[in-house]
N, C-alpha and C positions, 0 to 999 in steps of 0.2 A: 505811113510811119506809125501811126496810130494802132493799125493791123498788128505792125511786127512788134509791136509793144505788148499788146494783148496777148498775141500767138505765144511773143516770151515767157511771160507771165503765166499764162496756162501750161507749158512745160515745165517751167519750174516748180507749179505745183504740184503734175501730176510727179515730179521726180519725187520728190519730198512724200507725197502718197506713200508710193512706190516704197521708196526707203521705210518709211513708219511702218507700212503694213510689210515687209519683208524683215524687219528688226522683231528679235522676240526673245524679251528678257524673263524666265522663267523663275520665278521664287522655288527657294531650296524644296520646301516641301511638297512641291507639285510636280504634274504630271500634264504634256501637253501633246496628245496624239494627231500627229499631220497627215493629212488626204492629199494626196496630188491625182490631179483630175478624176475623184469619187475614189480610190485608192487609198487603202492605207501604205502611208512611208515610212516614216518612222514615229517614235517617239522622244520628246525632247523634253531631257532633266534639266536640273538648278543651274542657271546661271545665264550669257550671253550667244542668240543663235540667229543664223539668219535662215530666211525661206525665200521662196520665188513667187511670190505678188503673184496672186489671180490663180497661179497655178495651182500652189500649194496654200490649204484651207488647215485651219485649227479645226478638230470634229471634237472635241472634246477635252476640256480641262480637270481634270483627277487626283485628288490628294492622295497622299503615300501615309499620311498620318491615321494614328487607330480610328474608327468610327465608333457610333454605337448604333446599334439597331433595336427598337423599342417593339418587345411584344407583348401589341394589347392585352390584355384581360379577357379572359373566352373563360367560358364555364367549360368545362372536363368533367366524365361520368367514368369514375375509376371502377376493378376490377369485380369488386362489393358494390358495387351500384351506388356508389356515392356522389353527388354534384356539387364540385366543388369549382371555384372560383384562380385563376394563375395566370399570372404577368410575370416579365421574365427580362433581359438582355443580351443580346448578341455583340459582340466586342468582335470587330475587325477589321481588317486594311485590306488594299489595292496592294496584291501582291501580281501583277501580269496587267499592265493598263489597256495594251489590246484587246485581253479576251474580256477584260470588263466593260469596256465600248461595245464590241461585235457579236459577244457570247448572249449577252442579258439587255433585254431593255433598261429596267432598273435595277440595278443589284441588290440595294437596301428593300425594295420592297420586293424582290423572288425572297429573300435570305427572309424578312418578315413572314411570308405566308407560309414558306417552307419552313421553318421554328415554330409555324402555330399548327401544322399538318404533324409534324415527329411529335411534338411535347401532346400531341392529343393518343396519337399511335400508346407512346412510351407509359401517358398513367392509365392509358385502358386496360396494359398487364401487371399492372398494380394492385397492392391494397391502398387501402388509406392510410394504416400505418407503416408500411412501407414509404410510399409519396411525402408523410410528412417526415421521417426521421432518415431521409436516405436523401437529401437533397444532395449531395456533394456527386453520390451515383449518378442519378438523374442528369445531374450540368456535363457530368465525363461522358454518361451516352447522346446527350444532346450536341455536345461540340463534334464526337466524332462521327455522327451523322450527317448534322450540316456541314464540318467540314467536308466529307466525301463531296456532298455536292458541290458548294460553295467553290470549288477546287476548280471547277471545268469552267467559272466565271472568271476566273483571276483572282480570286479574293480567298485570305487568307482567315478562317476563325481562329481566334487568339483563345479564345472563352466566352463560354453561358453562363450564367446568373439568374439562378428563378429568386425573385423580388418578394415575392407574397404569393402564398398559399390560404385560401380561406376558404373555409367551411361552413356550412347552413347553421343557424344557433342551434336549435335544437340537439344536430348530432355534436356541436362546441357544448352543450350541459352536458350531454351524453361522455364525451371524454373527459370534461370536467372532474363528473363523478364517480369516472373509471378510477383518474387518478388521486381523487383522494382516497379512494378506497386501496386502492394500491400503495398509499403511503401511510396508512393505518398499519395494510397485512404486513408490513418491513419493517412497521414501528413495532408492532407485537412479537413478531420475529425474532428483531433484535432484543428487544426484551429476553424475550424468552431462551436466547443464547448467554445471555448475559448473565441472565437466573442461572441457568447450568453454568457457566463457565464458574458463577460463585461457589456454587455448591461440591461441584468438584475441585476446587483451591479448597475449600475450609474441610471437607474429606482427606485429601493429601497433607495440609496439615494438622489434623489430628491426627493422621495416621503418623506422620515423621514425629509428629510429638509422640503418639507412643509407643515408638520403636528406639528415640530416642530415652524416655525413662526407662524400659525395658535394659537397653545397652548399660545407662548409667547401674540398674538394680544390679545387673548380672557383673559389674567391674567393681561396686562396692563388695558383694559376695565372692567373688574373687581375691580381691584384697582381705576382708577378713580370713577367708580361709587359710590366705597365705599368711596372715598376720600369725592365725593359730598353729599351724603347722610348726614356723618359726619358734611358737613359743613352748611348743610339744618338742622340738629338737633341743631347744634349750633347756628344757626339764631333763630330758632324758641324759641329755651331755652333764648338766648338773649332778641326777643320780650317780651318773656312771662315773665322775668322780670322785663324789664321798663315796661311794661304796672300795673305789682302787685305793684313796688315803684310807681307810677304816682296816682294807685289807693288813695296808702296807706299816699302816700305827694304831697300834692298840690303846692309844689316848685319845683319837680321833670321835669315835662317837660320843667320850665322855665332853670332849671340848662344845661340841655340837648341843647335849643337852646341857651343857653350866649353860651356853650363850643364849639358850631359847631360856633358860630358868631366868638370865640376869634381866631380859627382854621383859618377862612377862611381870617381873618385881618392879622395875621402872614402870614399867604401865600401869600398874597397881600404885605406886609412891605418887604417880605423875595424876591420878584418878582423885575427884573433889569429895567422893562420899567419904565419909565416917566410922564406915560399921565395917573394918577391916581390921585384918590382923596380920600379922608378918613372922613368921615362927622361922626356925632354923631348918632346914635340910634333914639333920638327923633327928630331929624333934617330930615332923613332920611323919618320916619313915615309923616310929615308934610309936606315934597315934596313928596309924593308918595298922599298923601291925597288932596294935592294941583293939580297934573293933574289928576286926576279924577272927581274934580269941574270943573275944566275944562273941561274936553273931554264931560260931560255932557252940561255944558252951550251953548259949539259951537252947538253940536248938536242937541239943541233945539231951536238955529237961526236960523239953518238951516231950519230949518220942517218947522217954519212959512214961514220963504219966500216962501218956495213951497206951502203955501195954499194960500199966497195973491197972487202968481200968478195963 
């Protein structure tokens, strides 16, 4: 009795075994590749699976999520013969879970030695100033080299990231003092652009200033001209008048001089000094007529006494 109590008992557990180790509940983000007898079967994603106890072995559990791969710090002797110091990161996933089982013993460490074998290859055809100012180049030949390879493992690179690049001090003064010399020659440069660019504004505007007074001198000379011409057309249409009335009335020029006589009497009446006189017209005419008998009579007393002597 006792026996078949025990024997029960030992079947029931080995079922329950049996069940635990043939039940295989997989989290989403993993990867669980099955061997049946040293064979690989399949592989089993996210969620609820069964296997066959004893037959069928898990060889390997594998996440689908990105990784990172960490590459050490190696010193590098670039194209110029520089020793420089670079660590770097490899970003990738398990993209093919069997070739990453069967292909590669470790994949994170092939993918490690193989990122420190390229990034040695890639700055030994470098300069130094290449290496430091072209890093974006550098990570785009680095992923598509390891990816080639990484490819025949299962594993997929996403991206490279070189972390730090460093330099010996001496050649870190050395470029120190490259570049403040370099932002001297850009400062005097600029400068010096700057100076021209003054110099040619204040040349253009002297010049527009004096092309401008030029314009203004030549439209005032213009205007005058025109002014006079106008007023030479006007003289002339003036003449050409009095002279058609003088033709056409024989009172016309005497009216013209009463009007300049009565003109110049007003200006004389209208005048403050003292020592003036105002005679009549015909009074005027008969003193005017009167030293002219005279100036003749004297000097024809004259002439004779010079012949009688």
């Amino acid at each position: 009795m006792e026996t078949s109590i025990i024997f029960a008992v030992a079947i029931i557990f080995f079922v329950l075994v049996i069940i635990v180790k043939g039940v295989k509940i997989v989290p989403q983000s993993d990867v669980y590749v099955i061997e049946r007898l040293g064979k690989f079967n399949k592989e089993l994603h996210g969620g609820f699976h069964l296997i066959i106890p004893i037959i069928d072995v898990v060889r390997a559990i594998l996440t689908s999520r990105e990784q990172l791969v960490d590459i050490t710090k190696q010193s590098v002797i670039t194209r110029d013969n520089v020793n420089i110091s670079i660590d770097g990161i490899v970003f990738c996933k398990v993209d093919d879970a069997m070739e990453a089982t069967y292909n590669v013993v470790d994949f994170k460490n092939a993918i490690a030695n193989l990122a420190m074998t390229t990034l040695r290859a890639e700055i030994g055809g470098m300069d130094l100033d290449d290496t430091l100012s072209n890093r974006e180049t550098l990570n785009a030949k680095l992923q598509n080299e390891l990816g080639s390879a990484a490819a025949n493992w299962g594993i997929k690179v996403t991206r490279v990231e070189i972390s730090d690049i460093s330099v010996p001090a001496e050649i870190e003064r050395a470029m120190n003092m490259q570049m403040e010399a370099e932002r001297e020659k850009r400062a005097i440069e600029t400068k010096a652009r700057a100076d021209k660019e003054a110099v040619i504004r204040k040349a253009e505007g002297f010049k527009q200033e004096e092309i401008l007074k030029a314009e203004a001198i030549e439209r005032m000379a213009d205007a005058k001209r025109y002014e006079q011409e106008q007023m030479a057309a006007g003289q002339q249409e003036a003449m050409r008048l009095i002279n058609i009335s003088m033709m056409e009335n024989e009172k016309a020029a005497e009216f013209l001089l009463a009007k300049d006589r009565i003109a110049a009497f007003r200006a004389l009446a209208e005048s403050g000094s003292t020592d003036k006189m105002i005679l009549p017209y015909d009074v005027a005419q008969m003193v005017g007529a009167t030293s002219v008998l005279g100036d003749a009579f004297f000097k024809g007393v004259s002439n004779a006494n010079s012949n009688n002597s």
